[in-house]
Every structure is written in C-alpha cells, then in structure tokens.
C-alpha positions, 0 to 999 in steps of 0.5 A, a space after each residue: 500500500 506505502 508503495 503504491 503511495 510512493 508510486 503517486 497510484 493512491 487509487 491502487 493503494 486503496 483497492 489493495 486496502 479493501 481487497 485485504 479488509 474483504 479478506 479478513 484482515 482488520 486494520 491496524 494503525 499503519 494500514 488505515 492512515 496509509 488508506 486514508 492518504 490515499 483517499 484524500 489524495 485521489 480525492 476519494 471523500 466518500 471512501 475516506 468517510 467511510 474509513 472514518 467509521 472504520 477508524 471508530 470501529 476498530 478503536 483507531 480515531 484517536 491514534 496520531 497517524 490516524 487522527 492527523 491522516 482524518 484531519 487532512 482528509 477533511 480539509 482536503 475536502 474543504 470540511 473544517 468543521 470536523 476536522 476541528 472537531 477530531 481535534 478539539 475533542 482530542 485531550 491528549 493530541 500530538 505534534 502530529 495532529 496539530 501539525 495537520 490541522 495548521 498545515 491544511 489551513 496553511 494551504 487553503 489561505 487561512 493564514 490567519 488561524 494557522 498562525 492563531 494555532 501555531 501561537 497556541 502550540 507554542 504557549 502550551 510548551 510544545 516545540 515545533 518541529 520542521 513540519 510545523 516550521 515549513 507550515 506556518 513559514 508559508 502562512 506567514 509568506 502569505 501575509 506578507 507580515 516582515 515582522 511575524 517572518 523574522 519571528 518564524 526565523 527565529 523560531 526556527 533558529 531555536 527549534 533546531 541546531 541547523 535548518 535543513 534544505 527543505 525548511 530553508 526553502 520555505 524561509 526563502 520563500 516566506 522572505 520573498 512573499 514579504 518583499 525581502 529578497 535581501 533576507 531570502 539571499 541571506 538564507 539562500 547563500 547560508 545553505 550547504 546543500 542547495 535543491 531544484 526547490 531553493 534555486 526556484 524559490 530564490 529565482 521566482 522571489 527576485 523575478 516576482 519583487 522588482 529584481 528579475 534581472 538579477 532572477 535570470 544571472 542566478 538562473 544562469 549561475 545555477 546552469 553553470 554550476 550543473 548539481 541540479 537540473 531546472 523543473 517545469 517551476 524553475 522555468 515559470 520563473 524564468 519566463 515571469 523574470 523575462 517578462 517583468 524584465 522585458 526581455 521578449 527575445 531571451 523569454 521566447 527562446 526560453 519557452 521554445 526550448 521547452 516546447 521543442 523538447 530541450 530542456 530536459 524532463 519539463 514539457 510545456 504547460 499553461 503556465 509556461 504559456 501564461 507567462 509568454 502570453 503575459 510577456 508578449 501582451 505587455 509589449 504589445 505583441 497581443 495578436 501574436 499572444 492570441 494566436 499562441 494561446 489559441 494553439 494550445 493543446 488545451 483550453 486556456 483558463 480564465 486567468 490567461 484569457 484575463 491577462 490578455 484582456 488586460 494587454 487590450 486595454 493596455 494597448 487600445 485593441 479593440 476588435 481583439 479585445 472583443 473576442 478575448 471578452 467573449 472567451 471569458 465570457 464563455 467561461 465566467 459569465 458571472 464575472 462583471 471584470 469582463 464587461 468592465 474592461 471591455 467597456 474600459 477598452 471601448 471608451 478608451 477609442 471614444 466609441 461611447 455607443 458601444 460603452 452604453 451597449 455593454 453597460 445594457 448587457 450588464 444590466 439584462 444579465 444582472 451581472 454588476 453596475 459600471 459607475 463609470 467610465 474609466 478604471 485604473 490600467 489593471 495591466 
C-alpha cells in the first residue's frame, strides 16, 4: 500500500486496502492512515468517510497517524468543521495532529488561524518541529507580515541546531512573499546543500519583487554550476523574470526550448504559456499572444484569457479585445471584470455607443453596475 503511495497510484493503494479488509484482515494503525492518504489524495471523500467509521470501529480515531491522516482528509475536502472537531475533542493530541490541522489551513489561505494555532502550540510548551516550521513559514509568506517572518526565523533558529534544505526553502520563500529578497539571499547563500526547490524559490522571489534581472544571472549561475537540473517551476520563473524584465527575445527562446523538447524532463504547460502570453501582451505583441494561446493543446483558463484582456486595454485593441471578452465570457459569465474592461477598452477609442451597449448587457444579465467610465490600467 506505502508503495503504491510512493508510486503517486493512491487509487491502487486503496483497492489493495479493501481487497485485504474483504479478506479478513482488520486494520491496524499503519494500514488505515496509509488508506486514508490515499483517499484524500485521489480525492476519494466518500471512501475516506467511510474509513472514518472504520477508524471508530476498530478503536483507531484517536491514534496520531490516524487522527492527523482524518484531519487532512477533511480539509482536503474543504470540511473544517470536523476536522476541528477530531481535534478539539482530542485531550491528549500530538505534534502530529496539530501539525495537520495548521498545515491544511496553511494551504487553503487561512493564514490567519494557522498562525492563531501555531501561537497556541507554542504557549502550551510544545516545540515545533520542521513540519510545523515549513507550515506556518508559508502562512506567514502569505501575509506578507516582515515582522511575524523574522519571528518564524527565529523560531526556527531555536527549534533546531541547523535548518535543513527543505525548511530553508520555505524561509526563502516566506522572505520573498514579504518583499525581502535581501533576507531570502541571506538564507539562500547560508545553505550547504542547495535543491531544484531553493534555486526556484530564490529565482521566482527576485523575478516576482522588482529584481528579475538579477532572477535570470542566478538562473544562469545555477546552469553553470550543473548539481541540479531546472523543473517545469524553475522555468515559470524564468519566463515571469523575462517578462517583468522585458526581455521578449531571451523569454521566447526560453519557452521554445521547452516546447521543442530541450530542456530536459519539463514539457510545456499553461503556465509556461501564461507567462509568454503575459510577456508578449505587455509589449504589445497581443495578436501574436492570441494566436499562441489559441494553439494550445488545451483550453486556456480564465486567468490567461484575463491577462490578455488586460494587454487590450493596455494597448487600445479593440476588435481583439472583443473576442478575448467573449472567451471569458464563455467561461465566467458571472464575472462583471469582463464587461468592465471591455467597456474600459471601448471608451478608451471614444466609441461611447458601444460603452452604453455593454453597460445594457450588464444590466439584462444582472451581472454588476459600471459607475463609470474609466478604471485604473489593471495591466
């Protein structure tokens, strides 16, 4: 079952669960938190629920693997509230449940009460371990609070003789978020050991907060070093870091080297597509952009399609603009954004008849008011 886990094949993980059940072999606490990962990791919410009353059955709802292994489950599927439960009803819990409980709000957005959590395990005693640390770096990464981040540090400092590579990302990464770069080049030169993770971290931190020239030296210092080989996440860096630079001609030779096969073991996907998309909009080249996210593979989502409607904006185009706004329309019809641009666009070019017949549409399909004419560049 944990082989088929490692596999990344959880539906086969389960199958084997439920053959061994049927088999007359009960559970124990390793073979059920091991199911249960599989659930929530294939997304199987209904067969996790019933591992749930399994669990109660069997006496195993409150062992650490398993109740940490139940609050993700819930979580995953967005249910907080039993998910609390399990844990508030716990007298006795452990690191790993609270571990559980701060990381899943980490990663649905809910920074606030991760750290609410975090600042209530460390008032009862407890030392955080480096789950707690990567969990609640990444919460505070979120906020963007610089302060509460050099506390995480700290924290961490103390918590541990030495930061390992995977905490030290997640500092890299929290530093970024905060707008302190300078912070995260710190950690960053101070690692003995530097994984794909760090270089990314380090090169999506410096393209994304004002200093992507410099994101593109660091790409190139790490080719030249040759101990690690770039993902498909190193190479989104480099093409955001392209296109906040204005580097159009380094951006594309990037990205053709992806889509051509050369860069070994990333294969092209609608991020890489986005951040061309984006790159080539804010140059104005927006016909082009259009036509390369037309040939995609697949269909583009709202957030590329959003993107170029604002490079229309940007640069007056109008007949372009309309066809964007229609695909965005197809895919969002609740979102009144559309029709405030495209109205934006429209009264940009003084083409006031049809500003009046988007705000006539807004108002039949109930779908917002336009107070006025014009808004900010969103660009």
């Amino acid at each position: 079952m944990r082989g088929y886990l490692r596999l990344s094949i959880p539906s086969a993980s389960l199958q084997l669960f439920l053959h061994m059940t049927r088999a007359g072999t009960y559970p124990d606490h390793y073979s059920l938190p091991i199911a249960l990962k599989a659930a929530f990791t294939s997304f199987s919410f209904s067969i996790g629920h019933q591992l749930h009353s399994v669990a109660i059955k069997h006496g195993l709802s409150r062992h650490q693997f398993s109740e940490s292994a139940l609050i993700s489950l819930y979580t995953k599927a967005g249910d907080f509230i039993p998910a609390n439960q399990l844990f508030e009803e716990n007298p006795h819990r452990n690191l790993g449940s609270w571990n559980a409980l701060i990381n899943s709000y980490a990663q649905a957005g809910h920074s606030s009460k991760a750290l609410s959590l975090f600042t209530h395990l460390r008032r009862i005693g407890e030392i955080p371990d480096e789950m707690t640390l990567v969990s609640i770096a990444s919460a505070c990464g979120t906020l963007g609070d610089i302060l509460l981040a050099e506390q995480i540090h700290g924290c961490a400092i103390q918590a541990r003789t030495t930061l390992d590579t995977k905490l030290s990302n997640s500092l890299i990464d929290m530093y970024a978020k905060c707008g302190r770069t300078d912070l995260a080049l710190k950690v960053f030169d101070r690692m003995p050991v530097r994984d794909v993770s760090s270089w990314t971290a380090m090169i999506m931190g410096l393209a994304t907060q004002g200093n992507p020239t410099f994101a593109l030296e660091l790409f190139r210092r790490m080719k030249e070093e040759g101990r690690v080989a770039e993902n498909h996440v190193t190479m989104v860096a480099v093409l955001c870091a392209c296109s906040n630079a204005g580097l159009v001609e380094e951006g594309m030779r990037n990205f053709e080297a992806i889509v051509e096969g050369r860069v070994k073991g990333v294969e092209a996907t609608e991020s890489h597509y986005g951040c061309v998309a984006d790159m080539l909009g804010k140059v104005g080249r927006v016909r082009e952009a259009v036509e390369m996210v037309e040939g995609m593979r697949w269909p583009a989502s709202a957030v590329v399609w959003g993107s170029l409607l604002g490079a229309c904006e940007k640069h007056g185009e109008v007949r372009i603009g309309e066809k964007v706004a229609a695909k965005l329309v197809e895919l969002e019809p609740w979102n009144d954004g559309v029709y405030v641009v495209l109205s934006n666009i429209y009264a940009g070019e003084g083409m006031w008849e049809e500003v009046e017949r988007v705000r006539r549409l807004m108002r039949d399909r109930k779908v917002g008011k336009i107070p006025g004419y014009s808004l900010p560049d969103i660009s």
